[in-house]
N, C-alpha and C positions, 0 to 999 in steps of 0.2 A: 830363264829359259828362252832356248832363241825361238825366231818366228817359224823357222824353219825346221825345226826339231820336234817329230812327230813326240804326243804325250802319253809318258809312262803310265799305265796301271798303277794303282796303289801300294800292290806288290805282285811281285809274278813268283809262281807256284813252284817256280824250280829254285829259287832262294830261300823258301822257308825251308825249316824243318818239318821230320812226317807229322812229328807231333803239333803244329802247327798251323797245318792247311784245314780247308775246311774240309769239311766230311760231306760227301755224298749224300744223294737223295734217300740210295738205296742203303746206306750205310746210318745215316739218321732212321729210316723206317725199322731198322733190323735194331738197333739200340732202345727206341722208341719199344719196341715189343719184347724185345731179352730182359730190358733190367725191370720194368714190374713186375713181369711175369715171376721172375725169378724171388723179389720180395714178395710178391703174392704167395708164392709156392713155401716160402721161407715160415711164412705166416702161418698159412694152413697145416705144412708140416708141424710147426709148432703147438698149433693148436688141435689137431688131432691126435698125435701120440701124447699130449697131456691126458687123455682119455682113454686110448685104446694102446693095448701094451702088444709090438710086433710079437713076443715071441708065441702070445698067448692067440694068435690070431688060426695059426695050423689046427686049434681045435673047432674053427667054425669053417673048413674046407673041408669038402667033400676027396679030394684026394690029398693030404698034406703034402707041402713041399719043404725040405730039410733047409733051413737058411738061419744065421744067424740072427742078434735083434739087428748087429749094424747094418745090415744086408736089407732087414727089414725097412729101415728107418730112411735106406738110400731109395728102395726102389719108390718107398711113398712120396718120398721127397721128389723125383722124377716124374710119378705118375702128377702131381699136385702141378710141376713145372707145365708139363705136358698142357695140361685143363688150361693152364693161365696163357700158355704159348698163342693156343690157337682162340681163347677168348679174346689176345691185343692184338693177334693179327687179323680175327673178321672186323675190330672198332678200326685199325691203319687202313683197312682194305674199304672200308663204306665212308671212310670221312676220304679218302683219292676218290674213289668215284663219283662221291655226290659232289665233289668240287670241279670235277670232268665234266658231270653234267652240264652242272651250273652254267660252266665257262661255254660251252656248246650251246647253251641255249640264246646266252647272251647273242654269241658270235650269229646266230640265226634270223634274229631280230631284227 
């Protein structure tokens, strides 16, 4: 390398591929909170219809609603996603903040 020749990065980002580069803050946070969430939800789905059978559920609603078991089976699985969605995104949202802080208080001192 000459003396004069300013020094490359280790790689620059328009060389890789997409599949390649690194991922984002925001894109790690949003992976970080989708895919447990989604095995958590996988889990509880699991382990809830081993117990409770959808289609037999219309008989403990006060208005029933006409839906099949699959129908049944997807919305739990969703509402289970849901629960677990916004359980990892209050632990993503207080472990950034308390690391804000942190960093804030240091810079104070």
């Amino acid at each position: 390398m000459d003396a004069g020749e300013p020094e490359r990065p280790p790689y620059d980002d328009d060389e890789l591929l997409p599949e390649q580069r690194p991922w984002s803050r925001r894109a790690q946070a949003i992976a970080a909170v989708m895919w447990p969430s989604f095995l958590a939800a996988a889990l509880a789905t699991m382990l809830f219809f081993a117990f409770v059978d959808p289609g037999r559920m219309e008989d403990a609603m006060s208005q029933p609603l006409e839906f099949s078991r699959m129908t049944g089976y997807g919305l739990g699985f969703f509402f289970f996603w849901l629960i677990a969605v916004v359980s990892s995104a209050v632990s993503v949202f207080l472990l950034r903040t308390s690391r804000r802080d942190r960093r804030d208080r240091n810079r104070k001192d």
